[in-house]
C-alpha positions as CSV (number, residue, x, y, z in Angstrom):
1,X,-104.0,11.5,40.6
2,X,-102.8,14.8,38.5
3,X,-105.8,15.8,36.7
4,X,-103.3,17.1,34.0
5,X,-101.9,13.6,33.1
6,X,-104.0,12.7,29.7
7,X,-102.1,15.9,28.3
8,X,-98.5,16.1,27.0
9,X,-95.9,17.9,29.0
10,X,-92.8,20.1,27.8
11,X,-90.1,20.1,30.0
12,X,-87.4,22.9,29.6
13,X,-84.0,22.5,31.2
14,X,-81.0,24.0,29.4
15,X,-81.2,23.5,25.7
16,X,-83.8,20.5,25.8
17,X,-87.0,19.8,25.1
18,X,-89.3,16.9,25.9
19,X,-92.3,16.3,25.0
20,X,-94.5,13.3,24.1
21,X,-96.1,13.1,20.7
22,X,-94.9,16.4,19.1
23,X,-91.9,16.7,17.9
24,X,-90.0,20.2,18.4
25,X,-90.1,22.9,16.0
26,X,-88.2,25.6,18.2
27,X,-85.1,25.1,20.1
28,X,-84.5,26.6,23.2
29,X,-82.2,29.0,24.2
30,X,-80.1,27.9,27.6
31,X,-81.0,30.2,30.5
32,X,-80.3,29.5,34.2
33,X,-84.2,28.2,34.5
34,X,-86.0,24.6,34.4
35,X,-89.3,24.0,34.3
36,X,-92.1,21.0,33.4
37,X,-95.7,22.2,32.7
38,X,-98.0,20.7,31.1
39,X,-98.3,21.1,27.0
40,X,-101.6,22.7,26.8
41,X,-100.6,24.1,23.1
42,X,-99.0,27.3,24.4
43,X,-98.7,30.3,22.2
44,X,-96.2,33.1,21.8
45,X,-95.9,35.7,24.8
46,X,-93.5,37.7,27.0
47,X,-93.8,38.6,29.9
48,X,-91.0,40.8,31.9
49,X,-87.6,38.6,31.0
50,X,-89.2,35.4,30.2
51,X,-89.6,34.7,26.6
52,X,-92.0,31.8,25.0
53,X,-92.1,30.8,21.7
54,X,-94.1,27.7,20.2
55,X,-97.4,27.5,17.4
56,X,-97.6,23.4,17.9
57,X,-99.0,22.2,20.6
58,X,-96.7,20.8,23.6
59,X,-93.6,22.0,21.7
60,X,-92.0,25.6,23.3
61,X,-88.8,28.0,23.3
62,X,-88.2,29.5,26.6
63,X,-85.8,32.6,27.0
64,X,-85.1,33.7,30.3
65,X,-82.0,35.3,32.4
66,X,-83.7,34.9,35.7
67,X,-83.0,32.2,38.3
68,X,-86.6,31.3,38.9
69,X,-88.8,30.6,35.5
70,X,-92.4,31.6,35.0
71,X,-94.7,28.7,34.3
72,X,-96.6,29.1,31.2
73,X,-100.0,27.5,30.0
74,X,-101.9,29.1,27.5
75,X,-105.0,27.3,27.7
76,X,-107.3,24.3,28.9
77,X,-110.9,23.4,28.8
78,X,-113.4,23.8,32.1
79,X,-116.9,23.1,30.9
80,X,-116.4,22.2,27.1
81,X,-114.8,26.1,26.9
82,X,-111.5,27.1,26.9
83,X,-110.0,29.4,28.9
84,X,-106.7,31.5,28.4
85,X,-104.6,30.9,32.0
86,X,-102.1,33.3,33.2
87,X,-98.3,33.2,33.3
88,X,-97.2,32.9,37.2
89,X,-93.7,34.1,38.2
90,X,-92.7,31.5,40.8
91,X,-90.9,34.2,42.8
92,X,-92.9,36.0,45.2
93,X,-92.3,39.7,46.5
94,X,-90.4,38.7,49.3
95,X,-88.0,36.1,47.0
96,X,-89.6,33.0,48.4
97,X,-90.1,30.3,45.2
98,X,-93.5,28.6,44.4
99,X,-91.7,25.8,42.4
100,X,-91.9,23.2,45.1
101,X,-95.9,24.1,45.2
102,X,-96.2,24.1,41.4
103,X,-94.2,20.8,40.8
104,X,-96.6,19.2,43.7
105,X,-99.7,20.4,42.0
106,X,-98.2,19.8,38.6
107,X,-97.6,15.8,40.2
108,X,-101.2,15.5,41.4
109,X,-99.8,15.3,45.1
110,X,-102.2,17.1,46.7
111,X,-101.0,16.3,50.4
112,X,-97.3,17.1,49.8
113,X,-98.9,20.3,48.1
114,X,-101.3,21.2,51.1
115,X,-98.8,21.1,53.6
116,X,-96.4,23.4,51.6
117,X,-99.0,25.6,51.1
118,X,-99.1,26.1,55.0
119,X,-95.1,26.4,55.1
120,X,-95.5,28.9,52.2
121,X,-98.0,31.0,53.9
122,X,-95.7,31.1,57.4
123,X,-92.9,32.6,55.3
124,X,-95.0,34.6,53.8
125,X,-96.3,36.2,57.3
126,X,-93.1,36.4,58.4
127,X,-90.5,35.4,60.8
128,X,-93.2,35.0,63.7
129,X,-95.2,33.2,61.8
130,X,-91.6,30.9,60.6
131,X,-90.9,30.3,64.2
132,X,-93.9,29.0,65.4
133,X,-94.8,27.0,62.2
134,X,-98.3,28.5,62.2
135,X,-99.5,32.0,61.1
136,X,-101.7,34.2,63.2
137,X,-104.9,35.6,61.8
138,X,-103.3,39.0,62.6
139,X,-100.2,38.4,60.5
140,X,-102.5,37.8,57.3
141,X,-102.5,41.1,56.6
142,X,-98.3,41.4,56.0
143,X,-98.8,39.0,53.0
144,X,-99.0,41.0,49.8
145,X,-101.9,40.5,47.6
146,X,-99.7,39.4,45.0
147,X,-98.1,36.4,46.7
148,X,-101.5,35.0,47.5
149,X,-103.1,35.6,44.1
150,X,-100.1,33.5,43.0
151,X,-100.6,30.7,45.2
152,X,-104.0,30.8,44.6
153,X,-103.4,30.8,41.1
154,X,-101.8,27.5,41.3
155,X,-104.5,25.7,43.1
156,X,-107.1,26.7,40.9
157,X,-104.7,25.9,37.6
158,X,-103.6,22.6,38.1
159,X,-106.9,22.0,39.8
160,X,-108.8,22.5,36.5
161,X,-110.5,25.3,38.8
162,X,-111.6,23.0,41.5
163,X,-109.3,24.0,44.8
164,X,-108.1,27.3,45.8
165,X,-108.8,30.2,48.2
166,X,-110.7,32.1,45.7
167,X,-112.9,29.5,45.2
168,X,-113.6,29.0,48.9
169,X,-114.1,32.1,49.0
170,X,-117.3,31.8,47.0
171,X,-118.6,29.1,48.2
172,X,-118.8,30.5,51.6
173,X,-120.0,33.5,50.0
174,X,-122.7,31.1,49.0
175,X,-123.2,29.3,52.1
176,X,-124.3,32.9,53.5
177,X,-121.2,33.1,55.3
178,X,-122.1,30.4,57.7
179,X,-118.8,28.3,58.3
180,X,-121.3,25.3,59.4
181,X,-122.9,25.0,56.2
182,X,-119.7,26.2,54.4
183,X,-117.7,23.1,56.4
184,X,-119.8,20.8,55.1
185,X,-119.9,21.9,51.7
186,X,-116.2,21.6,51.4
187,X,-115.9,18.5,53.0
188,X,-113.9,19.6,56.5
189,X,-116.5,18.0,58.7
190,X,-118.8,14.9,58.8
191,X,-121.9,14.3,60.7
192,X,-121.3,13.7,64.5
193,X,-125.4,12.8,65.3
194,X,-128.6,14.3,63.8
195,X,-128.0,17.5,65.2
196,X,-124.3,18.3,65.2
197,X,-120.8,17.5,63.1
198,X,-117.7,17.3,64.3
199,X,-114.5,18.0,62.3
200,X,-112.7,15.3,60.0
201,X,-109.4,13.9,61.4
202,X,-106.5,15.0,59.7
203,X,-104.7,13.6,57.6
204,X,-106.7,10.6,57.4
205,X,-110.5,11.7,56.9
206,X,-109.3,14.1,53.8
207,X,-109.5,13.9,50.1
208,X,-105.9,13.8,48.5
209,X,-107.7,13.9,45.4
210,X,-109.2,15.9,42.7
211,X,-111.8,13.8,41.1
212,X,-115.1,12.9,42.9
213,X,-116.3,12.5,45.0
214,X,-114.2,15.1,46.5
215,X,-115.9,18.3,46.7
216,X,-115.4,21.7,45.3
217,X,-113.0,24.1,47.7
218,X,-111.7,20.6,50.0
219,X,-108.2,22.3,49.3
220,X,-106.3,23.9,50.6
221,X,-106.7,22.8,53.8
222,X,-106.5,25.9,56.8
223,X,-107.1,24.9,60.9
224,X,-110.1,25.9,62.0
225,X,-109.8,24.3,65.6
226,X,-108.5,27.0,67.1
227,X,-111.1,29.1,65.3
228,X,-112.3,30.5,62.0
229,X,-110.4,33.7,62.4
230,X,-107.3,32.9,60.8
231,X,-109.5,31.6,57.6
232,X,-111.6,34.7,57.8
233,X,-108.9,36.4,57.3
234,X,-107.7,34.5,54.5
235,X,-110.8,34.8,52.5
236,X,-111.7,38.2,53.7
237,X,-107.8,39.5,52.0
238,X,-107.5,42.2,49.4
239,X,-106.1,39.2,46.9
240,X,-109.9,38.0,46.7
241,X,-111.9,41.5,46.7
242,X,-112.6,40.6,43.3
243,X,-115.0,37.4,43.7
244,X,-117.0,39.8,46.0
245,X,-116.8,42.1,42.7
246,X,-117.6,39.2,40.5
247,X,-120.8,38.2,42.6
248,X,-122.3,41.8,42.8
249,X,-122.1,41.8,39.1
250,X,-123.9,38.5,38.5
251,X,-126.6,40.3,41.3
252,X,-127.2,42.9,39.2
253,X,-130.2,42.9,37.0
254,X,-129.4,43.2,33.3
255,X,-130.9,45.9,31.5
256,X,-132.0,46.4,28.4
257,X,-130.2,50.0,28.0
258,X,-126.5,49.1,29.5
């Protein structure tokens, strides 16, 4: 189920615009790009080449020379507040495109979307990592921090903030950095007898779905039977230093005199 359905989506391909229950008020100027996001009422920005133009909501002009298009939503609501979301640039360092992710996501199909997360972070390894079909905790460190924020990025968007790395990443933070307790709180393993659990079966155990009772951080998913170094080493990546920032700050007694 996409959790973005109930809102209207823009799609922009060429010099056309769709989008239900608004009627344009911009055109669009033909690049080499297409895109479909969801119609979050999206405001006027630029970022590097990419151009976006549009004061009603779900309606949009998109200028861009570049072969891979930026997704743009300005805004949604987590918690009855809304929050401004970032611009992505579907290419990453390397040249890979995020577009197959972000059209998974954008779809609500959250298997198809887990598994080319995995592809995504072999080719972001490298050609080892291709080959084999599997990354190597090692190899983490060759992806750039900018790539995984983006992916990440993603996950928690079209999540509504729900899956992602960055939010694993806190809630084993949380979980006192015991991958037991942390397992369980994500929803990776059930209980085997009163003293032990034993991993869920994949694919069939899993939630393929955003609403409950799927818990927070289920996805992405990251193979832990060989070990929990390769996920370690996921969660302990520069892309994420800033949820250990976040959580120091919320540590830190206020003070009356800054």
């Amino acid at each position: 189920m996409a959790l973005l359905q109930s809102s209207p989506a823009f799609c922009v391909s060429g010099a056309v615009v769709a989008s239900s229950g608004n009627t344009p008020s911009a055109g669009v100027t033909p690049g080499k790009s297409s895109a479909c996001v969801p119609a979050l009422g999206v405001k006027s920005l630029r970022v590097g080449a990419l151009q976006i133009v549009g004061r009603v909501p779900g309606v949009v002009s998109v200028v861009s020379g570049r072969s891979s298009i930026a997704v743009a939503v300005s805004s949604q609501k987590r918690d009855g507040v809304e929050q401004e979301l970032a611009t992505i640039d579907l290419v990453t360092d390397s040249g890979a495109s995020l577009e197959t992710l972000r059209e998974k996501l954008a779809a609500g199909e959250w298997e198809a979307a887990d598994a080319e997360t995995r592809r995504l972070l072999c080719v972001l390894a490298g050609e080892e990592a291709v080959k084999r079909k599997w990354v190597y905790f090692s190899e983490v460190k060759f992806i750039s921090a900018s790539d995984l924020t983006k992916v990440d990025s993603l996950w928690r968007q079209y999540s509504n903030g729900k899956f992602g790395y960055s939010v694993q990443k806190k809630i084993w933070n949380n979980s006192g950095k015991s991958w037991n307790t942390f397992f369980r709180k994500v929803g990776w393993t059930r209980p085997l007898d009163d003293y032990q659990d034993t991993y869920k079966k994949f694919p069939l155990e899993f939630m393929w779905d955003v609403a409950d009772p799927t818990p927070e951080g289920h996805l992405p998913l990251t193979n832990a039977l060989r070990g929990t170094r390769l996920l370690e080493a996921v969660l302990h990546h520069p892309a994420f230093d800033n949820v250990d920032e976040q959580a120091k700050l919320r540590a830190k007694p206020a003070s009356l005199f800054g």
